[in-house]
Residue frames as qw, qx, qy, qz and C-alpha x, y, z in Angstrom:
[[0.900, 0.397, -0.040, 0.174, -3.51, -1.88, 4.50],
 [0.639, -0.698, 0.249, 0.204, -0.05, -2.57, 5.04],
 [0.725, 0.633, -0.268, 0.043, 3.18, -2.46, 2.40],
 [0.475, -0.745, 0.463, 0.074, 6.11, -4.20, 3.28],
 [0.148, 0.569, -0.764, -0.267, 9.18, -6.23, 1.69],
 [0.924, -0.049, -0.152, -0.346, 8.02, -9.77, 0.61],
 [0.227, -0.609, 0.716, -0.254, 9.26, -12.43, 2.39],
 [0.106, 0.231, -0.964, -0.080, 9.31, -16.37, 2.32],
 [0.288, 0.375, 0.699, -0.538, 6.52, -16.55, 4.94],
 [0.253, 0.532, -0.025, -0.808, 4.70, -14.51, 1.93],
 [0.100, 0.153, -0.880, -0.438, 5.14, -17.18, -1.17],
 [0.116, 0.286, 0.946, -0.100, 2.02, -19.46, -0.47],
 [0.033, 0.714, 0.510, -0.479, -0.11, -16.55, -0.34],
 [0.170, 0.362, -0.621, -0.674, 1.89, -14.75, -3.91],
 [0.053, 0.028, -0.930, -0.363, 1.39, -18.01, -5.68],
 [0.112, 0.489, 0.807, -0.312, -2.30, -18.00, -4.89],
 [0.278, 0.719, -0.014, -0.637, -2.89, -14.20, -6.49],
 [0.063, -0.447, 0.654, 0.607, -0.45, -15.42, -8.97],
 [0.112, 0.158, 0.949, 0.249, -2.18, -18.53, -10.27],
 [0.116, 0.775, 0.426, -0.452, -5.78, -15.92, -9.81],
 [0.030, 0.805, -0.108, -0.583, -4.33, -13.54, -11.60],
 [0.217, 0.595, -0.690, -0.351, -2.10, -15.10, -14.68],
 [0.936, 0.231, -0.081, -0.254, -3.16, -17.57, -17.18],
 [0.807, 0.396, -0.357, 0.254, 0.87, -18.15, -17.23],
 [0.691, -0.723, -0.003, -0.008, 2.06, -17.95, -13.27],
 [0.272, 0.589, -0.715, 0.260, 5.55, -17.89, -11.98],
 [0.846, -0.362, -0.382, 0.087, 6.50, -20.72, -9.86],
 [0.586, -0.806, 0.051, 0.063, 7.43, -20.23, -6.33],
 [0.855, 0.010, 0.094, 0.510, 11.05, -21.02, -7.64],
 [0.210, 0.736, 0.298, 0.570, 10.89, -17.83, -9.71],
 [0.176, -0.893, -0.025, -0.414, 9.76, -15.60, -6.88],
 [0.742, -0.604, 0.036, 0.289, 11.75, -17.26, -3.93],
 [0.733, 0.343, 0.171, 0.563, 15.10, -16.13, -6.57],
 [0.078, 0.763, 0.366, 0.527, 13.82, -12.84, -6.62],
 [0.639, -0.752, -0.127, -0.104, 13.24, -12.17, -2.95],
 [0.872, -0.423, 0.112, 0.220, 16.33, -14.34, -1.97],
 [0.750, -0.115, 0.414, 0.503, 19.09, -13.62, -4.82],
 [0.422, 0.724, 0.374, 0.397, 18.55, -11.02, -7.02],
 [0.299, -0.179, -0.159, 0.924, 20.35, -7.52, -6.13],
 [0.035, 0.074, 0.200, 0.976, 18.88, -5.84, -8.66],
 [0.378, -0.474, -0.665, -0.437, 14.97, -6.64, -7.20],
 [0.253, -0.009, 0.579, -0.775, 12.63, -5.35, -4.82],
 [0.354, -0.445, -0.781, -0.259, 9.49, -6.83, -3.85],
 [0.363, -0.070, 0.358, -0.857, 6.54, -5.42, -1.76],
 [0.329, -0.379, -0.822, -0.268, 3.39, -7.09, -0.88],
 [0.567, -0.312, 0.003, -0.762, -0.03, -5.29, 0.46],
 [0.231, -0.061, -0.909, 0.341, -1.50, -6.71, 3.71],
 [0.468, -0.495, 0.012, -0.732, -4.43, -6.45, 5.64],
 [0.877, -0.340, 0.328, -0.091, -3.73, -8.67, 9.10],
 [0.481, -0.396, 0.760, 0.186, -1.93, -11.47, 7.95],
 [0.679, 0.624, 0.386, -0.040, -3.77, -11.78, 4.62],
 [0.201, -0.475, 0.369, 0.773, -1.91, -10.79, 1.80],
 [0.527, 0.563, 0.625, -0.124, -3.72, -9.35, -1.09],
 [0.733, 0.676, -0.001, 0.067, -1.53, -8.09, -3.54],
 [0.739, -0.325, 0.361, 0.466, 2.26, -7.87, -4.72],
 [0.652, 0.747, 0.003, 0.129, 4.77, -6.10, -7.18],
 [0.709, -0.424, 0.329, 0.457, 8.42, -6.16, -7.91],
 [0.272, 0.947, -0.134, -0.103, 10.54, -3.57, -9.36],
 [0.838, 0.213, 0.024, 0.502, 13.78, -4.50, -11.20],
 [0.174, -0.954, 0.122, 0.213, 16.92, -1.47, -10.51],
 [0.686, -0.136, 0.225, 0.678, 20.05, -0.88, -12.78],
 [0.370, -0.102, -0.061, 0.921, 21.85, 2.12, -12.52],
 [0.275, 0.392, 0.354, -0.803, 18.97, 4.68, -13.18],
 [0.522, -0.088, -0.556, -0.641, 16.51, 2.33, -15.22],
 [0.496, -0.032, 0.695, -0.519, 13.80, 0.32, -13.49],
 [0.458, -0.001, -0.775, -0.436, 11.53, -2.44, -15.08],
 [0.664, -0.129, 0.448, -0.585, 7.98, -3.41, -13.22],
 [0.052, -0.225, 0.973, 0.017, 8.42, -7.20, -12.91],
 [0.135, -0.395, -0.848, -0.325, 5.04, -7.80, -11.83],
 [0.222, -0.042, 0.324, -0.919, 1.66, -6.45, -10.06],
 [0.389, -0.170, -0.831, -0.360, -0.86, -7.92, -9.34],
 [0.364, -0.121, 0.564, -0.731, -3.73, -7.47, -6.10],
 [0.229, 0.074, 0.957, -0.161, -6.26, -10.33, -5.50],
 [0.003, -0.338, -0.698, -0.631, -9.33, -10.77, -7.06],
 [0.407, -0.591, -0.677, 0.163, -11.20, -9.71, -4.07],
 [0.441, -0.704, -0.132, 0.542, -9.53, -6.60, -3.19],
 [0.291, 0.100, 0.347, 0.886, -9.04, -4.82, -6.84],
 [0.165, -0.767, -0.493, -0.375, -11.18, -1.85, -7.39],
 [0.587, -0.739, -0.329, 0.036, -10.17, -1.07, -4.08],
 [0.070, 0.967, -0.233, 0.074, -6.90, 1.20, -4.50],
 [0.726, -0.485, 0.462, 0.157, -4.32, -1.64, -3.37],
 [0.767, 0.209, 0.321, 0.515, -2.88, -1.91, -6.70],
 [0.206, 0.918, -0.008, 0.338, -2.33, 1.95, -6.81],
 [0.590, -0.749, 0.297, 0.052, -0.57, 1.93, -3.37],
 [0.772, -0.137, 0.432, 0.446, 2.04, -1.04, -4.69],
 [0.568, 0.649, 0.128, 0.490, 2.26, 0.97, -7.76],
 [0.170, -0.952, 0.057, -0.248, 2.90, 4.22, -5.81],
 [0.530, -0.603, 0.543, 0.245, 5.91, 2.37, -3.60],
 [0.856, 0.333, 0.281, 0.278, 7.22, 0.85, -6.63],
 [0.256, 0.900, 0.124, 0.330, 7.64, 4.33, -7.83],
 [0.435, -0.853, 0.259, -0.127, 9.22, 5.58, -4.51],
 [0.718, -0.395, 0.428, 0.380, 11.89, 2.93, -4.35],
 [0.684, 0.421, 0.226, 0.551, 12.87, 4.13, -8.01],
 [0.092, -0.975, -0.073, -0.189, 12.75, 7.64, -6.71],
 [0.552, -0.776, 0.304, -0.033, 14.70, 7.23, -4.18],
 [0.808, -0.031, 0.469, 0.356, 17.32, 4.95, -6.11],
 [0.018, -0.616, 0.266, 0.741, 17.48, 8.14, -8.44],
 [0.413, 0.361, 0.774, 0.316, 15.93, 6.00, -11.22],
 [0.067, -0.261, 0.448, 0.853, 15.26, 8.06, -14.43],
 [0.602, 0.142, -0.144, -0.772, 12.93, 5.99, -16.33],
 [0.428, -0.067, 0.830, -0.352, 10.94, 2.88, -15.94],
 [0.538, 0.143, -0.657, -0.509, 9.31, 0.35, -18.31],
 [0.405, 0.037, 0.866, -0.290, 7.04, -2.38, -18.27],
 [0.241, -0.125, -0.850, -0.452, 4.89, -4.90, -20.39],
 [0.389, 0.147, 0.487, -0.768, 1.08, -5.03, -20.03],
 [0.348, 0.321, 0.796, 0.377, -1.00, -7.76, -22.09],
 [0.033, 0.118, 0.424, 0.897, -2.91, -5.85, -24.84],
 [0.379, -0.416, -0.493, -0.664, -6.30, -6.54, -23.51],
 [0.486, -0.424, -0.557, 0.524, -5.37, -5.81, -20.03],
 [0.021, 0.712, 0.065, 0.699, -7.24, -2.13, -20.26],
 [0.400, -0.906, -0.103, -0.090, -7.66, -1.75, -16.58],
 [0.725, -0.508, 0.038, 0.463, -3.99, -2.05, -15.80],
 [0.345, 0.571, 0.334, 0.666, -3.36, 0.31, -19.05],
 [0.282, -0.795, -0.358, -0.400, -5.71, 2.83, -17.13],
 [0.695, -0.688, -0.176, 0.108, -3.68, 2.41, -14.20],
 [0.667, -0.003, 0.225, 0.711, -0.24, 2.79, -15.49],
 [0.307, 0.509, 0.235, 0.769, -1.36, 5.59, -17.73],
 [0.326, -0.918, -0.043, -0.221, -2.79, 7.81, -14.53],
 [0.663, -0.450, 0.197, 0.565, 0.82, 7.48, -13.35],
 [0.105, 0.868, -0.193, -0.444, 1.97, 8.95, -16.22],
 [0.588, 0.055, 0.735, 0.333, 3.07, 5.83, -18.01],
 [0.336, 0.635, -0.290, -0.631, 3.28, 6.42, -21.78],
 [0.894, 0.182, 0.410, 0.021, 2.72, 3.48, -24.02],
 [0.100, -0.556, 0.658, 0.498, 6.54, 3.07, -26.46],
 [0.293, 0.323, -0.853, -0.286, 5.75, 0.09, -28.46],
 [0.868, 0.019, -0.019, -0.496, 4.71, -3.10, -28.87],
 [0.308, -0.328, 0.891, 0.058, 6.31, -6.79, -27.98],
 [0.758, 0.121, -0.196, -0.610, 4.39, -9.09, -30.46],
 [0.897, -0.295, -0.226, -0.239, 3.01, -12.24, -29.04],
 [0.127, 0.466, -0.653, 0.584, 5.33, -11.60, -25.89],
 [0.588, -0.219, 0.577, -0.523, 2.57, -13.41, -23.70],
 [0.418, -0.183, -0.843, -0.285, 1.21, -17.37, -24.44],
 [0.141, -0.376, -0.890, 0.217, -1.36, -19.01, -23.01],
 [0.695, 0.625, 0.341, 0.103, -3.32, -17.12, -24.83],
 [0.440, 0.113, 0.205, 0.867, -0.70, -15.61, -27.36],
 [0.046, 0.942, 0.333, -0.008, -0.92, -12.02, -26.82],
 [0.377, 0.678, -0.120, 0.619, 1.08, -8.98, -27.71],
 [0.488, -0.693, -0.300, 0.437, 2.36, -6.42, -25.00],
 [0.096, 0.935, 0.192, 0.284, 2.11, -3.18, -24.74],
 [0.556, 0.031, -0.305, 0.773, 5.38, -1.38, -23.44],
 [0.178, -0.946, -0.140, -0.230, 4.91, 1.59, -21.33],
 [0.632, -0.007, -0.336, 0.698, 7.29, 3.85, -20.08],
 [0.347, -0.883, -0.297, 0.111, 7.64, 6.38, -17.40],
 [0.233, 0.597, -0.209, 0.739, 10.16, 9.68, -17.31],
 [0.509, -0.728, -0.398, 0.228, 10.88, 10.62, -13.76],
 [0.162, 0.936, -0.067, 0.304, 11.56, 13.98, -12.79],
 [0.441, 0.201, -0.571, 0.663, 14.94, 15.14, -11.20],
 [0.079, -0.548, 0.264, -0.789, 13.14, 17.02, -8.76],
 [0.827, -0.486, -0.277, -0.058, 13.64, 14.48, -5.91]]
């Protein structure tokens, strides 16, 4: 497996996990923004060949961060590719001196809970019916990063 910056070529093959993955997708508009126009975003997307089989994108201002999304195919979860993207996610906040990091996580989305919280994620709060399709709360989590990078 392979982690590199998402790219245009890359969309067709997002939007496929996406629409897998989320009852409420972004649309290729969304991510091409992201990629193309945003400063304050990074994207990564997991390869194997020319497959791509997951994706996540990490928001950056001044030393906060915000995980946009994550997300690894239905085929290929289980299978550590959604640690890896988590793991660079992490690194480009490291390395951007980023402090602490947040993200939303639907309430009855325990493996990605599970995942977050072996990072060290810490659950702050609650967003209440912050998701549709089905209304669902979200769980905030946040991460402390140490200085000692």
């Amino acid at each position: 497996m392979e982690l590199k910056l998402m790219e245009l070529k890359d969309l067709p093959q997002v939007l496929d996990i996406e629409k897998l993955s989320y009852t409420n997708p972004w649309s290729k508009a969304s991510f091409m923004y992201e990629i193309t126009e945003n400063p304050l975003a990074t994207y990564l997307v997991a390869r194997e060949g020319d497959k791509v089989i997951g994706y996540g994108g990490i928001w950056i201002v001044l030393d906060e961060a915000h995980i946009t999304t994550l997300a690894v195919h239905p085929a290929y979860r289980r299978n550590g590719v959604g640690k890896s993207l988590l793991n660079a996610l992490l690194d480009v906040a490291k390395n951007r001196k980023v402090r602490n990091i947040i993200l939303e996580v639907r309430a009855s989305n325990f493996p990605a809970q599970n995942l977050y919280q072996k990072f060290g994620f810490k659950p702050i709060g609650i967003r209440k019916k912050y998701y549709s399709r089905p209304e669902e709360d979200a769980i905030v989590m946040s991460l402390e990063l140490k200085e000692d990078y």
